[in-house]
C-alpha positions in Angstrom: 123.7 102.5 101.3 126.0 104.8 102.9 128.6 106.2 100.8 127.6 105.8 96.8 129.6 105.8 94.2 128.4 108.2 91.9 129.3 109.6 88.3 129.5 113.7 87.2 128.7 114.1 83.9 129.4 117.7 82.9 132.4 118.0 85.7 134.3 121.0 84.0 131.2 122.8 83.2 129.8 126.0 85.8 127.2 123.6 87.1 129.5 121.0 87.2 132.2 123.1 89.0 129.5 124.2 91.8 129.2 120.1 92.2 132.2 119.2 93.1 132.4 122.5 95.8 129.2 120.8 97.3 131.1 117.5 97.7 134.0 119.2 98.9 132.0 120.8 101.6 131.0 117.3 102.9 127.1 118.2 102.0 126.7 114.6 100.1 128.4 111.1 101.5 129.8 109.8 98.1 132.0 107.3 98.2 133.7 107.2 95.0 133.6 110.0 92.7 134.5 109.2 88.8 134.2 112.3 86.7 133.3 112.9 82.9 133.1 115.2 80.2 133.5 115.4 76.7 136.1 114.2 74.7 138.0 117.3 74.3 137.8 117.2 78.2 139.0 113.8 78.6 142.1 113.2 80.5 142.1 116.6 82.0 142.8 116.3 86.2 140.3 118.4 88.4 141.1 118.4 92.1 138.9 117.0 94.2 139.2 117.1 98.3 142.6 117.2 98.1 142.8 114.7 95.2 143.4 114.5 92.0 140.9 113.2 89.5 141.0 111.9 86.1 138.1 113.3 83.6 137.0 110.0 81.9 134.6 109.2 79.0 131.5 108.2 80.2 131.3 104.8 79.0 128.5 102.0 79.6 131.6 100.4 81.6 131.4 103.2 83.6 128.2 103.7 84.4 127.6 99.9 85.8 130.5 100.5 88.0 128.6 103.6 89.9 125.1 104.0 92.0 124.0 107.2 90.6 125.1 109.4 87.5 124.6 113.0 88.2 124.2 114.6 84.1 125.1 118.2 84.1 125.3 118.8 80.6 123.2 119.9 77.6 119.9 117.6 76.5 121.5 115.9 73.5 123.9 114.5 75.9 121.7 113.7 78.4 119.2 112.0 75.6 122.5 110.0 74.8 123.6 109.0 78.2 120.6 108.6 80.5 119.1 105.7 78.7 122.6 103.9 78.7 123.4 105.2 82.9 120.0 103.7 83.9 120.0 100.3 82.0 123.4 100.2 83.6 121.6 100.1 87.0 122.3 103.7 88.1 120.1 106.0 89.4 120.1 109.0 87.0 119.0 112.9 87.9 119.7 114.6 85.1 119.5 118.3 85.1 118.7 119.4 82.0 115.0 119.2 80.2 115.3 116.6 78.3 112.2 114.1 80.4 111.2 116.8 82.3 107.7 116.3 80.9 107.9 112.8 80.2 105.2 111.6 82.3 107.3 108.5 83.7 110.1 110.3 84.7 109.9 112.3 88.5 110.1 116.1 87.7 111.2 116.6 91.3 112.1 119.4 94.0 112.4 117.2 97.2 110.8 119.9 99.6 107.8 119.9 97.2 107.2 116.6 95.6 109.8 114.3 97.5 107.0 111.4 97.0 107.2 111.3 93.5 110.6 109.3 93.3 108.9 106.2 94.1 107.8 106.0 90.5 111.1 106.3 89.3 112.0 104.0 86.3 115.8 104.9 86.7 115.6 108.4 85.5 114.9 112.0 88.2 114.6 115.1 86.6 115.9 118.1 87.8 113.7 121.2 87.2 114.5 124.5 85.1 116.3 126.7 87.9 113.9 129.3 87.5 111.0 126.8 88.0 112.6 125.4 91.1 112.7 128.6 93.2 108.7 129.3 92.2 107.6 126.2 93.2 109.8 126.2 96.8 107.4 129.2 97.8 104.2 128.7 96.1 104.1 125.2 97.3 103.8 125.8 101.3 101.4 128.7 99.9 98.8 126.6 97.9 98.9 124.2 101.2 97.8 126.7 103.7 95.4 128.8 100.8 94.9 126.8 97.2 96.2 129.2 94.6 93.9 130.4 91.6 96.4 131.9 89.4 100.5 133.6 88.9 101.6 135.6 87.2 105.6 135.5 88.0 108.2 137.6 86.0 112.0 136.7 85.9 115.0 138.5 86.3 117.9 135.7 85.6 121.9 135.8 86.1 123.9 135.0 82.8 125.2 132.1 85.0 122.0 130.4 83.4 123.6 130.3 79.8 126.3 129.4 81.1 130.3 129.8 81.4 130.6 131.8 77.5 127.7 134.4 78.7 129.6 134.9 81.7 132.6 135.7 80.0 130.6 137.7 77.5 129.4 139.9 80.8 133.3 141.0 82.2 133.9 141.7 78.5 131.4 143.8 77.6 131.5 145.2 80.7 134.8 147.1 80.4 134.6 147.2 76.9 131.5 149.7 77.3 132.8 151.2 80.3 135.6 152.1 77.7 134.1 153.7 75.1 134.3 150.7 73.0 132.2 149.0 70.6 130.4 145.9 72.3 129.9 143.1 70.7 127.7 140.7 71.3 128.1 136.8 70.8 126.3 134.4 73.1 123.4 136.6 73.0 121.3 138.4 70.2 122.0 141.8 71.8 124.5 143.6 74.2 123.9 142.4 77.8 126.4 144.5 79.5 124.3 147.2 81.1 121.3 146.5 79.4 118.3 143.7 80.3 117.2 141.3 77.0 113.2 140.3 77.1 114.2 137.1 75.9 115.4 133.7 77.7 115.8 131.2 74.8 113.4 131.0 71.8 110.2 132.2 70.9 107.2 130.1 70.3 104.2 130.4 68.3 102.5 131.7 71.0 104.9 134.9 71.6 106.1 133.3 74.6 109.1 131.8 74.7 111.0 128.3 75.7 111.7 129.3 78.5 108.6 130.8 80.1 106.3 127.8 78.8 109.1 125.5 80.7 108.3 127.6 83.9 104.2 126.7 83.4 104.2 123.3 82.3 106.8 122.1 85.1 105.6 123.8 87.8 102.1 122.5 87.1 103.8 119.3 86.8 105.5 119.4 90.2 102.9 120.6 92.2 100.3 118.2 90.4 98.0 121.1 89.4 97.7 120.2 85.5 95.6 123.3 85.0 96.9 126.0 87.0 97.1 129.1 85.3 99.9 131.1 85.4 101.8 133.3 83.0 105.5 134.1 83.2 107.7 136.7 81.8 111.5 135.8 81.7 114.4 138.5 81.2 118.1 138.2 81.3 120.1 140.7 83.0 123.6 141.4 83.5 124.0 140.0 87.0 126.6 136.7 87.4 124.5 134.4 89.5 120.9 134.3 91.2 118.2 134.7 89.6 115.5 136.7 91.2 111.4 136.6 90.8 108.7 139.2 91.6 105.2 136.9 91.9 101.9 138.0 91.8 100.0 134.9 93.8 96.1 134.9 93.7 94.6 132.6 96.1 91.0 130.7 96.6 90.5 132.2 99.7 91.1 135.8 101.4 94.8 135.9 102.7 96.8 138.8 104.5 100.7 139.0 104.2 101.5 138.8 107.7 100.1 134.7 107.1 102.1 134.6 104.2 104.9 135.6 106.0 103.8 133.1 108.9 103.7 130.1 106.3 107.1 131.1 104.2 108.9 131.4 107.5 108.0 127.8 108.8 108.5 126.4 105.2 112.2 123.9 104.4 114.1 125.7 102.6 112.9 129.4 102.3 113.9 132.4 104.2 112.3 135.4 104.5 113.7 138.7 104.8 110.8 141.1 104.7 111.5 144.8 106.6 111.2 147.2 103.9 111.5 149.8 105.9 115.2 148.9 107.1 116.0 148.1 103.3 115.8 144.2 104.1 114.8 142.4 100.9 116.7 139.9 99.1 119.1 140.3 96.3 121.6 138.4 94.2 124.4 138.9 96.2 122.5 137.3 99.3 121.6 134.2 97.7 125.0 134.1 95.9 126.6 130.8 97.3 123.8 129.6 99.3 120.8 127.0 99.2 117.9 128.9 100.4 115.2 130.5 98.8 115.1 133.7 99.8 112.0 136.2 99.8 111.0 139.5 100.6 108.6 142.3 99.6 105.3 140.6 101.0 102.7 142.5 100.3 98.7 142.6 99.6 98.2 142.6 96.0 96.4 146.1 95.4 94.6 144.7 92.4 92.9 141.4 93.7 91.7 140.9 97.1 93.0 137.5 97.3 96.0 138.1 96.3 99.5 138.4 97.8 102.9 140.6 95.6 106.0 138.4 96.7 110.2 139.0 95.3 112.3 135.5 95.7 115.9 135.0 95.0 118.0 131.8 94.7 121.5 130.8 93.4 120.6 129.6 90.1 124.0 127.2 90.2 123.1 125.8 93.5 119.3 125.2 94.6 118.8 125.9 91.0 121.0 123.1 89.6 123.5 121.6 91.7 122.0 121.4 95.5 118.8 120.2 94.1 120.5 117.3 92.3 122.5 116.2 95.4 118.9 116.4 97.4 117.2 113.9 94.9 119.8 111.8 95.5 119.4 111.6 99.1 116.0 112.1 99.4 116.3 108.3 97.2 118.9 107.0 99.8 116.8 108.0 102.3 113.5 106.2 100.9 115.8 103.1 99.7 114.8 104.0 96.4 118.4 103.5 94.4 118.1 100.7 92.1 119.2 97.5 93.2 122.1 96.0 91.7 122.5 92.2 90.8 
């Protein structure tokens, strides 16, 4: 299949948005595009490569009129919609964490686990965005040297909350740079010049949603069900890319410069490691891009066999968005859409 048609679910929201810049850019061969949101969204015209589209509801009708139904919207919806897209006879990749840890349903990153579509039953998962930049570097890592343990800590962009925690950031913003009381709303605390310890809930455990969704997918997705690895995640008042600084411990004796060597040849990553020019990456680098971006390779000064790394990604695109459009073609390219009576 060439060009197929495909649903957005989610159109006006940021992921959404960063969607339909992707198609505009030609990245993804759709043929034709329908668009959905919720009701109070419904009839609303978004442009569209020099179009103008119609939001619709996304209807059963719908969905058995498309080939695959990209979900960009919160897991109650996706929980709602998935089942109906995929008994339509769609290909569903759903980006929120609704079956990420079903086991029948593809937790996927195509330049990590592209093989893991063929068990597709209709539904892809998309991974949590921080998840997805861990697993692009530690991946071509545990290849060359199998890894014995992480230990990664997050610094993530209020994109990840989305459009209202964005808003909330340019308000508080001039509001404290004004003398003025701050109030926060999308957040427990103030994020405007400060950094919050907490991305979503807390567990039992003390850790929270978030960070036990970094361990158990990226064990998932690299197939290593007892990894250990302990994550830290912190929101700070940056708009989009989240960054990472990873403390990697491997089997076997490894020096950065082959590190560096592996990350270089790896799909996907770029490295940009001179710290004496003041070359490492940061937000505004990966800002609008797809790559993975790292930096700051270094021998761990605590374990031998260990390796310091910082990554950086666009949490809206390789996060969300670019690694949706990738499942999608890494199915086309495998003949793995659903066939269609």
């Amino acid at each position: 299949m060439d060009k197929p048609r495909i649903a957005l679910v989610g159109a006006t929201g940021a992921v959404g948005k960063v969607f339909l810049g992707i198609l505009e850019e030609g990245r993804f061969p759709a043929g034709e595009v329908r668009l959905c949101a919720s009701k109070r969204s419904v009839g609303m015209e978004v442009a569209l490569n020099g179009r103008r589209l119609l939001v619709e509801e996304p209807t059963p009708e719908l969905f058995s009129e498309v080939d695959v139904v990209f979900i960009a919207a919160g897991s109650s919806v996706s929980r709602a919609l998935a089942p109906v897209a995929a008994d339509s006879g769609a290909l569903v990749v759903d980006k929120s964490s609704a079956f990420r840890m079903e086991p029948d349903v593809p937790l996927v990153v195509p330049e990590v686990n592209g093989d893991d579509l063929r068990g597709h039953n209709g539904i892809v998962a998309v991974p949590n965005c921080s998840t997805t930049q861990l697993v692009m570097v530690l991946k071509p890592l545990h290849d060359a040297n199998p890894i014995a343990r992480v230990v990664v800590d997050t610094y993530q962009s209020v994109s990840g909350t989305g459009a209202a925690a964005v808003r909330e950031l340019t308000e508080q913003s001039g509001q404290a740079l004004e003398g003025g009381e701050v109030r926060p709303s999308v957040y427990p605390h103030r994020i405007a010049f400060n950094l919050l310890p907490q991305v979503e809930s807390f567990l039992p455990n003390g850790y929270t949603q978030e960070e036990m969704k970094m361990t158990n997918e990226t064990r998932k997705i690299m197939h290593l069900p007892d990894l250990p690895i302990s994550a830290t995640c912190v929101r700070v008042p940056v708009m989009v890319s989240h960054a990472e600084a990873a403390h990697v411990e491997f089997e076997h004796s490894i020096s950065p410069g082959e590190a560096r060597e592996v990350l270089d040849a790896a799909p996907g990553v770029t490295v940009l490691d001179d710290p004496d020019s003041a070359l490492y990456p940061m937000p505004v680098d990966a800002e609008g891009k797809d790559d993975v971006f790292v930096g700051r390779i270094r021998q761990d000064v605590s374990k031998p066999n260990g390796i310091a790394l910082w990554l950086v990604s666009d949490n809206l695109r390789k996060g969300a968005a670019t690694n949706a459009i990738q499942i999608a073609e890494e199915a086309m390219s495998r003949d793995l859409l659903p066939a269609r009576a």
